[in-house]
NUZALUM-951312 format. One record per residue: residue in one letter; x, y, z of N, C-alpha, C in turn. Coordinates in steps of 0.05 Angstrom, whole numbers, plus 5000, padded with zeros to 4 digits. Example, Ala and Ser with C-alpha at 12.3 -4.5 7.8 and 13.67 -1.06 7.14 Angstrom:
2
A526448865156524649105156526449345156 S525749555142527349795143525850015157 
! end
This chain:
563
X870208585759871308345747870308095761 X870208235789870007865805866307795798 X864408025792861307955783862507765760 X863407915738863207765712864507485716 X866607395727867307215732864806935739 X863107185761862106905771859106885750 X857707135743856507085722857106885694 X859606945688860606665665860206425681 X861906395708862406105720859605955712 X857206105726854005995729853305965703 X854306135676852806085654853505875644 X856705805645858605605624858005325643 X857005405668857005035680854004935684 X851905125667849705125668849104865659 X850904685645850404465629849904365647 X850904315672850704105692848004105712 X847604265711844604205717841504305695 X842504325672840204465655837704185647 X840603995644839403725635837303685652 X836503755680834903615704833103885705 X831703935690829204115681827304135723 X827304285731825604505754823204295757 X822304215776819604035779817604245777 X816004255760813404425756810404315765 X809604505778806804465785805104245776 X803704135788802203885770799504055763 X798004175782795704245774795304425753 X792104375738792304535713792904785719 X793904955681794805175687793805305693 X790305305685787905535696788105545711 X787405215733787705325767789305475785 X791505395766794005585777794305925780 X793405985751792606195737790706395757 X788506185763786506245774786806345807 X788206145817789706305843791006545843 X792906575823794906745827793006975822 X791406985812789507175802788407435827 X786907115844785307185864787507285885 X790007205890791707335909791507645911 X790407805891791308035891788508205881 X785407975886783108125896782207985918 X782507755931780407635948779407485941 X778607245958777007135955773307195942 X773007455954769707425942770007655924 X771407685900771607885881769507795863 X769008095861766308085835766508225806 X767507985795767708195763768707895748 X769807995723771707755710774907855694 X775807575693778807635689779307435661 X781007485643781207415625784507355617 X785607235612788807125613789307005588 X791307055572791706965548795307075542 X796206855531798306845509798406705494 X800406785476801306645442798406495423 X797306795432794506765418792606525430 X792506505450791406215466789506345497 X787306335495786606415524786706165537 X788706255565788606065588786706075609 X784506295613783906315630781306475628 X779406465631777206585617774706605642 X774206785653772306665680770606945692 X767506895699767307105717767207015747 X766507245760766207125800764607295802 X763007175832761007385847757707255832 X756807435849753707365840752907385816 X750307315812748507405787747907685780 X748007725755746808105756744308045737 X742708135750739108145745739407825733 X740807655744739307335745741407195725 X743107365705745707215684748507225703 X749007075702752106995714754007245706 X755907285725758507445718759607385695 X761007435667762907275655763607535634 X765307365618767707595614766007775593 X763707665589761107815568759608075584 X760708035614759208335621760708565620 X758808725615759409065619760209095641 X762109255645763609435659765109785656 X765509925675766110205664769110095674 X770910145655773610145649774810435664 X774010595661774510905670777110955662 X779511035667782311195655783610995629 X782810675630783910565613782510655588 X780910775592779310915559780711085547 X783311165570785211425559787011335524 X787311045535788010905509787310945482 X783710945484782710965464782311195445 X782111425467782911635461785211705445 X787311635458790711655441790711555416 X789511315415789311185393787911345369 X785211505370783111675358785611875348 X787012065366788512215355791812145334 X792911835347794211755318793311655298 X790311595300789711575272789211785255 X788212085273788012325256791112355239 X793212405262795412415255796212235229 X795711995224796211775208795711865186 X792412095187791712185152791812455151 X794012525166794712815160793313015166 X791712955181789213095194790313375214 X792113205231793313385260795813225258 X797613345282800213345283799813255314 X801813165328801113145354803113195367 X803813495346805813695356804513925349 X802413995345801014145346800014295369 X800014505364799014675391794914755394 X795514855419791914855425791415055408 X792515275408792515515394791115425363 X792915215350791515165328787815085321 X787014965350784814905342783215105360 X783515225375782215335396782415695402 X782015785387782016165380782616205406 X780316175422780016325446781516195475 X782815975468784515865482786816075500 X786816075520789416325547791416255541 X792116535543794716485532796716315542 X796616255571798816085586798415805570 X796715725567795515435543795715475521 X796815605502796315625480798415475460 X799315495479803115315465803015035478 X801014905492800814665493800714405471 X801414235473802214175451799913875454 X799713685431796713465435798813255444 X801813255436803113015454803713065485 X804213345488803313375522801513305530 X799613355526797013265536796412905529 X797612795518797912485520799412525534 X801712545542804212425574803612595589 X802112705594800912885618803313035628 X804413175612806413425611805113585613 X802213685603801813985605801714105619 X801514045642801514255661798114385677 X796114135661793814245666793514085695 X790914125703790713955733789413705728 X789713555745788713305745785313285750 X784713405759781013405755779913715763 X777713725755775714005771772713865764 X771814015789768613995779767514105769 X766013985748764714155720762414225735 X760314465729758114495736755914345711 X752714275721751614245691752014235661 X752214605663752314705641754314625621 X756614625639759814485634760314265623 X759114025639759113805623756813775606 X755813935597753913855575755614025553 X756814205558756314375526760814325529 X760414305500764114235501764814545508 X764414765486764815055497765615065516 X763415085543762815205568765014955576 X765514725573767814555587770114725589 X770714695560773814845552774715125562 X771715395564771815585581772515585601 X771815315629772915325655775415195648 X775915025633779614935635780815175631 X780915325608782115555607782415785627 X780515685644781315915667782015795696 X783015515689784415405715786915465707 X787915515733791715555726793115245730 X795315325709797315055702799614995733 X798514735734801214625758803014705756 X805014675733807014785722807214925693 X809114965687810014965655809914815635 X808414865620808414535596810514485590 X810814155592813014045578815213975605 X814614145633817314135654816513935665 X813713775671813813545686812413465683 X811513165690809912935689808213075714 X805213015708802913015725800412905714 X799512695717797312595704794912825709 X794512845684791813055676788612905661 X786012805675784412675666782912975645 X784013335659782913475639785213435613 X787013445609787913405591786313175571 X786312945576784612795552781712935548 X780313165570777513195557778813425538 X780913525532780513715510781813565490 X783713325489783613155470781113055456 X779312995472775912945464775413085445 X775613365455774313555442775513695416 X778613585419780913605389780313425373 X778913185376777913015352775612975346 X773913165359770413275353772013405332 X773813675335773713895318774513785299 X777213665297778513555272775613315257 X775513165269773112895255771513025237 X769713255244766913385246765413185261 X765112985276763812815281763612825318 X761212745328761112765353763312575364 X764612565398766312425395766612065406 X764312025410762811715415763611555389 X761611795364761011665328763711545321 X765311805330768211725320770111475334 X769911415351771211205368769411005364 X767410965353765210685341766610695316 X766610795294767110845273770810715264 X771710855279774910815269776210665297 X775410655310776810425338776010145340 X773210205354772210045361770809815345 X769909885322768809725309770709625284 X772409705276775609585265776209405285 X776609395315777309145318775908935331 X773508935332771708715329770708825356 X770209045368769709175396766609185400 X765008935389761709105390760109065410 X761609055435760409045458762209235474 X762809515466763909685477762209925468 X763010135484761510425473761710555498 X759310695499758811015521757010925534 X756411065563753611045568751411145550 X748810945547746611095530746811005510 X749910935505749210745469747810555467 X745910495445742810385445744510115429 X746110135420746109855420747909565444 X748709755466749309655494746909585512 X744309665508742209645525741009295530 X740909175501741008955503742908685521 X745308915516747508745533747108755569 X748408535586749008655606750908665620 X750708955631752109145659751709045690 X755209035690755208935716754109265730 X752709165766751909425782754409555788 X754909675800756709815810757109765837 X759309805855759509735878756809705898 X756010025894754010085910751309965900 X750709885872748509765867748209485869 X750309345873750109105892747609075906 X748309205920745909235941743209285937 X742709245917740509345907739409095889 X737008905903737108705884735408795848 X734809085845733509095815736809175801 X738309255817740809285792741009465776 X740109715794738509945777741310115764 X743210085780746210245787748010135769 X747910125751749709905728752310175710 X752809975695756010115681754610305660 X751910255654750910385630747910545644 X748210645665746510785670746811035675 X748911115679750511375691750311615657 X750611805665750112095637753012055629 X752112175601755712145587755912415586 X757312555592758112815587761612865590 X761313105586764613165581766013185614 X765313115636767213035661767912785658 X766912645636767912375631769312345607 X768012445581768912445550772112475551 X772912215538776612285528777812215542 X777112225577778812155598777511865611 X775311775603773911585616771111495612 X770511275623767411345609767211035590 X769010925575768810725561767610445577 X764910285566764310005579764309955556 X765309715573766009455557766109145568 X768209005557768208645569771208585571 X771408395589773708305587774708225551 X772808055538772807915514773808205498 X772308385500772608635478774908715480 X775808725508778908855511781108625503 X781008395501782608165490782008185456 X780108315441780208365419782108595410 X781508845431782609005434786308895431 X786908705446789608705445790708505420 X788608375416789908205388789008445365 X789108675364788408855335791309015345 X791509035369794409175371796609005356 X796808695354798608615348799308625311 X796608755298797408815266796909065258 X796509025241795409335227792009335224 X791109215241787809235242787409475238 X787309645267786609935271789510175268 X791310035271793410245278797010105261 X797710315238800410195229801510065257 X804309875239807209915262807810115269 X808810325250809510525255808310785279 X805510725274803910905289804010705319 X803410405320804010305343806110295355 X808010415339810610485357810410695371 X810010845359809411195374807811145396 X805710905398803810975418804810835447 X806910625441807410525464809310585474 X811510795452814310875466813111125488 X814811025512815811135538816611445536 X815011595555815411845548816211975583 X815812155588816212225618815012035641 X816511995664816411885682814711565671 X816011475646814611205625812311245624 X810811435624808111355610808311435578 X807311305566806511275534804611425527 X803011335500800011565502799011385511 X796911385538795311245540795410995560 X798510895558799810725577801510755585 X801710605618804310625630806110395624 X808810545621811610355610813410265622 X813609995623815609925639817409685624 X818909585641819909295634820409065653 X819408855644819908605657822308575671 X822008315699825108185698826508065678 X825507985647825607885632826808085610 X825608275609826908435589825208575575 X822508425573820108445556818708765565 X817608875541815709045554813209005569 X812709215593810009125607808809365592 X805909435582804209685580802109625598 X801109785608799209765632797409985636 X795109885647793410115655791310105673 X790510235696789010105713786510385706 X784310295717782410455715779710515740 X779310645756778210695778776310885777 X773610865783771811115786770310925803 X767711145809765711055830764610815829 X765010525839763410275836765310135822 X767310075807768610005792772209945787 X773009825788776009895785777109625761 X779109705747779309445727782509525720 X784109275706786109265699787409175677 X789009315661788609265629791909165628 X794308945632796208905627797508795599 X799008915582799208815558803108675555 X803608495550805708385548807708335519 X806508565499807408555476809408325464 X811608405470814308195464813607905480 X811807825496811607535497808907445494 X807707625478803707635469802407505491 X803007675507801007635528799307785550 X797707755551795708025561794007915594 X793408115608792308045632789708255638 X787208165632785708295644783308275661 X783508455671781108405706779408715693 X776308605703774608795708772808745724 X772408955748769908915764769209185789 X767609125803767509285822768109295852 X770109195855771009145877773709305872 X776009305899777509385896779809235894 X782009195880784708975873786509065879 X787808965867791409005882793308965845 X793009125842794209125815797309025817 X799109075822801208965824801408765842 X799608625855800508335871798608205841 X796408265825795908115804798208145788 X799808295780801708235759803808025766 X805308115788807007985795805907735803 X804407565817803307405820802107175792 X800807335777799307195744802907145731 X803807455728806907345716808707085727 X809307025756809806895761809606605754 X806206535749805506295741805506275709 X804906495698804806485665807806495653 X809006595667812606695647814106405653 X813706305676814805955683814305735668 X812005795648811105535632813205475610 X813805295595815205145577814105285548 X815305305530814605305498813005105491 X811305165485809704935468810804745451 X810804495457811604325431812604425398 X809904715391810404705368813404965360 X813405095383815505225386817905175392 X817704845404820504725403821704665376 X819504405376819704265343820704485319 X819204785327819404915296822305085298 X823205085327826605235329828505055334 X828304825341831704615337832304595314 X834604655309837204525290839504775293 X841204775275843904825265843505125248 X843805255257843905575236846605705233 X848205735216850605785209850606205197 X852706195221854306595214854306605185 X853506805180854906845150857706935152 X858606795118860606635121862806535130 X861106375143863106135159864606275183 X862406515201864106525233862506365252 X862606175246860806085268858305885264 X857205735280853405665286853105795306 X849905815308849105715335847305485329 X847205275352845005065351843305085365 X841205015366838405005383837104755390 X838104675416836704335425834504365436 X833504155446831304075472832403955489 X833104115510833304015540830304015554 X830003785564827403745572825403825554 X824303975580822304175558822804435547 X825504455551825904745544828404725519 X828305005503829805065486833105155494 X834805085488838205115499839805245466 X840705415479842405505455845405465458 X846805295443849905265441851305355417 X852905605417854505695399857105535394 X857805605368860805485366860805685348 X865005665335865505845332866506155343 X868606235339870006515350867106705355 X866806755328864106995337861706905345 X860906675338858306515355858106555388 X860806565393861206395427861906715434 X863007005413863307235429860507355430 X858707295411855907425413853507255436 X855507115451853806955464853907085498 X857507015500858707145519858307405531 X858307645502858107915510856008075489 X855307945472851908005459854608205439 X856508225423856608305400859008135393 X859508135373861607975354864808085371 X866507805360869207855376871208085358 X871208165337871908395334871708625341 X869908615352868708915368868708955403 X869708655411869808685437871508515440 X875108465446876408255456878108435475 X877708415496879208505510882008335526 X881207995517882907925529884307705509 X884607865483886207665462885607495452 X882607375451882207075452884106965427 X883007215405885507135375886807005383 X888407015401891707115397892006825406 X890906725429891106545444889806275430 X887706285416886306035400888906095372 X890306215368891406195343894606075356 X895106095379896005965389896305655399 X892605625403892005305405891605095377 X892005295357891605175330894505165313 X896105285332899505205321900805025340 X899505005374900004725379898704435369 X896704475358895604265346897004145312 X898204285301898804325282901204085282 X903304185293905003905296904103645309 X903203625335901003455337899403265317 X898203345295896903285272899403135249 X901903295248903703235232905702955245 X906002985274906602855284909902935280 X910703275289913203275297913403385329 X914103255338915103075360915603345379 X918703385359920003615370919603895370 X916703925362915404255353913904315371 X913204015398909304125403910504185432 X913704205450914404315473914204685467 X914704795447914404985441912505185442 X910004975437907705105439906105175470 X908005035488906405065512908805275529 X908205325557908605605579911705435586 X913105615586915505505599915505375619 X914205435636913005225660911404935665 X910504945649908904655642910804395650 X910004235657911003975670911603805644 X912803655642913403525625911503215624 X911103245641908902985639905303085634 X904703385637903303445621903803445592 X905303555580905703455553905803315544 X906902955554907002735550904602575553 X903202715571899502575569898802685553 X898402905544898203015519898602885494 X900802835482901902645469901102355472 X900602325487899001995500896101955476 X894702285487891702185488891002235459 X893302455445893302425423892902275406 X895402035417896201865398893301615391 X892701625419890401325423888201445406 X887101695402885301715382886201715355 X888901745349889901715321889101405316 X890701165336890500865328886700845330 X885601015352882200865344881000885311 X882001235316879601325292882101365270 X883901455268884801485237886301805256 X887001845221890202085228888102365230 X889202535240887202805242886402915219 X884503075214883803095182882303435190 X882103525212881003765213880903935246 X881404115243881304225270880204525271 X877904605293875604795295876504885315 X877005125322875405285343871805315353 X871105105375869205195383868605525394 X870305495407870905855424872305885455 X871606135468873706175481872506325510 X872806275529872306365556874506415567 X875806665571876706875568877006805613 X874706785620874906915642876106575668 X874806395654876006075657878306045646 X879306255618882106175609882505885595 X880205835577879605565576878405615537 X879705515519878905435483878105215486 X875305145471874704895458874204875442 X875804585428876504645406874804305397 X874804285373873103965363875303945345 X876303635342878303565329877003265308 X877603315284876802995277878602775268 X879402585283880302355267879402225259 X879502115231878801965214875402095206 X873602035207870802075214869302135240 X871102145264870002195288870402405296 X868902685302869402885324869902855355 X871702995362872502965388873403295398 X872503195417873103575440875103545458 X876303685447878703805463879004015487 X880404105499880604365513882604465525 X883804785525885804825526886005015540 X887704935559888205215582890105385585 X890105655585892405865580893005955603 X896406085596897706165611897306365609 X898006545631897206885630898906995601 X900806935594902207105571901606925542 X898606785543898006665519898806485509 X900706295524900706015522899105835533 X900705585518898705315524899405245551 X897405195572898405035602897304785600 X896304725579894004425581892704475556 X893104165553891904085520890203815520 X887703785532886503435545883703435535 X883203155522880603105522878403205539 X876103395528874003515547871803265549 X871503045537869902775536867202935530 X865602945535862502915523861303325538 X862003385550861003615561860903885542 X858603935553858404115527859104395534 X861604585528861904795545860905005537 X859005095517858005335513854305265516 X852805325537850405165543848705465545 X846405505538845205765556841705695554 X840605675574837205645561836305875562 X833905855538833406105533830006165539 X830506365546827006435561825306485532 X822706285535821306325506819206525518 X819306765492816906985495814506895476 X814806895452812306825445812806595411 X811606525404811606375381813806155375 X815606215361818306175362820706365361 X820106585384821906745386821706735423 X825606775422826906705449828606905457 X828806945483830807145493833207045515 X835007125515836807075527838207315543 X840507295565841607585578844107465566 X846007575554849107575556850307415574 X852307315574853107075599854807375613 X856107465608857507755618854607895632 X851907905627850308075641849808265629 X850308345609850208655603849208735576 X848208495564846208555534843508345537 X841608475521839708285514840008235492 X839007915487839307775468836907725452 X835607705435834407535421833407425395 X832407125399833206955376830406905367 X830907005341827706965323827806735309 X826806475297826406285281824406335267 X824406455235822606575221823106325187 X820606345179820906175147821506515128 X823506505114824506655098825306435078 X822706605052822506475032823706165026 X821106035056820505855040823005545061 X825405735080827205585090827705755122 X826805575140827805655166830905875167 X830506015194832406205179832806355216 X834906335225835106465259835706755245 X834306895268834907235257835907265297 X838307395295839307385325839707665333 X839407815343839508045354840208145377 X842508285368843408335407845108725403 X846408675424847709055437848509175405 X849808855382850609085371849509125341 X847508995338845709015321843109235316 X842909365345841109475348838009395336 X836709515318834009435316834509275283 X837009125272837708895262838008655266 X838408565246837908205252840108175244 X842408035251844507765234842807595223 X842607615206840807275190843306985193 X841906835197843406565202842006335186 X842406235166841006055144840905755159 X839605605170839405315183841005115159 X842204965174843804775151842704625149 
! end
């Protein structure tokens, strides 16, 4: 009780300092960007990094020397290595998509001669690295040239565990994925990931080693070919064979993988539906392909780092606030001092102008429980509810019918039958409405402050429940005389009476700012702590329109029509 307490106290008096907006950085955001970057490779890192939200690159840059005489930049080749696991996953929900395979399907189905301890493996084990296979072996020659002779030595390594009993990242598992969408495609498995991946989303500076139309492009060296001023040691000089196919192996650009993440956001290459499957969280959060997590924020992180000989790179995707982080090079990083560090400076920035401008105003409950409004404090967006259920979906993220634990009914229906004579002006009705205890010269200021806004503005003509804080013990209510609104506020007694009935003057008691993720969609935490909130501002046919979502809506919207 005493958390929630003080969690309300901080949310409901947030008004008092929201107005005086955080002094922010002066320097541009790149530079900023640009530091936080390097905190977590070094100063002399060699590769490039690429930074973008709400469809906007902030940050676009290579480092390090020349390779064979062209500058670093986000146009060079690089070997990606495990983040190719992605692409892979992806290859097999699109089979799935045309009914091709199941990815509940077992090996047994495509593979006769598959052992029997493997045979009941299933193609979504082998995306969350459930199966049970090992994490690498060394292929001989023969092995990585011929798929057969691959699949012959997996089948005769024994399983870590039992499929399905635990998480263990397996890089053999995606090479027999490789080799499950050779069989299913008919198509070698490079043709196919050019064909239906890569070149659907504008990827044409990605491929395999050896692909002839990468030769023209250029490959950064590799650690060790650094050293080497002909540059002989590059991302595209190494054999493609199956110790790489499915599990790794993909070059590409920073630029290609930022294409890569703006085709995730439609139906370019992959439904909703299917891009749901691919990013929901499976054992110990990895997804197909990516690891799952969540923000301080709320937002999803998908992530993927990638490491082989000469090379290491980092693929961060920020879905719910469209924002993406990626590093490639050959040096070694610090993947989580880049996230946390780039997040730091990117999640702190303000909504864009056009995301302010396009979410202020007035959006009204259906019928008539409530608004919420949407201002500009400073630079940022503020959400103030009014209304019973406005102010309980704010407080505890679902409507006050479903959660009152402390009467508010009982108690605002209370503050609207002391107001009542008040309004009528009997005299002898409005001691009744307050705690047996009450001072008599509280009620008489009461009566005072009443009266002076009756002689300013005119006789009362309407009285609102703004709402109710429960844990302050405190209704605000808006009263109008004549043509003027005025705020009230009213403080209860433990057994649901009135202890105080006084002008609240200009303060606004239901205040919350809301953290903007991407476009004109905002998130908020529950003032209680214990739901996420968030508020979409969408044109529905044609008229602004809040779609609000919280604990008890689940994957619904309240629609809210703007007045």
């Amino acid at each position: 009780m005493h958390r929630i307490l003080g969690i309300l106290s901080v949310a409901l008096t947030g008004a008092l300092t929201s107005a005086m907006p955080a002094q922010r950085e002066v320097r541009p955001l790149a530079e900023r960007l640009e530091q936080a970057f390097l905190s977590g490779t070094g100063p002399k890192f060699f590769g490039a990094c690429l930074i973008a939200r709400d469809g906007e690159i902030l940050l676009r840059k290579g480092f390090g020397a020349k390779t064979a005489g062209t500058p670093i930049d986000a146009a060079t080749l690089f070997d990606v290595a495990s983040i190719g696991k992605q692409f892979t996953a992806a290859a097999v929900l699109l089979l799935e998509s045309e009914r091709r395979l199941s990815t509940f399907d077992r090996l047994e189905k495509f593979f006769p001669r598959v052992a029997s301890d493997k045979a009941k493996i299933t193609l979504h084990q082998l995306l969350t690295h459930t199966s049970g296979l090992p994490t690498n072996i060394e292929f001989d020659e023969r092995e990585r040239d011929d798929r057969n002779q691959m699949l012959k030595r997996v089948w005769a390594e024994p399983l870590d565990h039992a499929p399905g009993d635990a998480y263990s990242y397996s890089n053999l598992g995606y090479h027999v994925l490789g080799a499950v969408i050779e069989k299913v495609s008919n198509r070698p498995f490079g043709e196919f990931m050019q064909r239906r991946v890569f070149r659907p989303a504008g990827m044409h500076y990605s491929g395999f080693p050896g692909d002839e139309h990468l030769r023209a492009a250029k490959p950064a060296p590799r650690w060790e070919g650094r050293r080497n001023s002909s540059h002989d040691d590059t991302a595209t000089s190494w054999p493609w064979h199956w110790g790489f196919r499915g599990a790794a192996g993909v070059i590409t650009t920073a630029n290609d993988l930022y294409r890569w993440d703006r085709a995730l956001h439609d139906d370019t290459v992959l439904s909703d539906a299917v891009r749901a499957k691919f990013f929901a969280p499976g054992a110990d959060d990895y997804a197909l392909g990516w690891e799952s997590s969540r923000t301080e924020r709320r937002s999803r992180r998908l992530s993927h780092t990638g490491s082989c000989y000469g090379f290491q790179s980092l693929f961060l995707r920020f879905p719910d606030d469209d924002a993406c982080v990626i590093a490639v090079g050959n040096q070694d990083m610090k993947p989580a001092v880049i996230d946390s560090s780039v997040s730091e400076v990117l999640f702190a920035e303000p909504p864009p102008a056009r995301a302010i401008d396009g979410s202020i105003g007035r959006y009204a409950l259906p019928k008539g429980r409530g608004e919420f409004e949407l201002v500009r404090v400073g630079d940022r967006v503020h959400l103030r509810p009014s209304g019973v259920e406005a102010v309980a979906r704010a407080l505890h993220g679902e409507p006050s019918n479903r959660k009152d634990p402390f009467n508010r009914r009982a108690f605002e229906n209370n503050a609207l039958d002391l107001l009542e004579p008040l309004a009528k002006g009997y005299r002898s009705r409005i001691p009744g409405s307050f705690a047996r205890d009450t001072e008599a010269k509280t009620i008489e200021d009461c009566e005072r402050e009443w009266k002076g806004r009756v002689q300013e503005h005119g006789r009362c003509r309407s009285v609102r429940v703004v709402g109710s804080d429960p844990e302050s013990a405190t209704t605000w209510l808006v009263v109008r005389f004549g043509s003027t609104d005025t705020r009230w506020k009213a403080t209860w007694h433990e057994k649901h009476r009135i202890q105080s009935l006084e002008p609240a003057g200009e303060s606004v008691p239901f205040d919350y700012e809301l953290t903007w993720r991407r476009d004109r969609v905002f998130w908020m935490r529950s003032a209680d702590g214990f739901r996420d909130i968030e508020i979409a501002i969408v044109d529905a046919r044609g008229k602004p329109e809040l779609r609000w979502r919280d604990g008890s809506t689940g994957d619904e919207f309240v629609r809210c029509a703007k007045r």
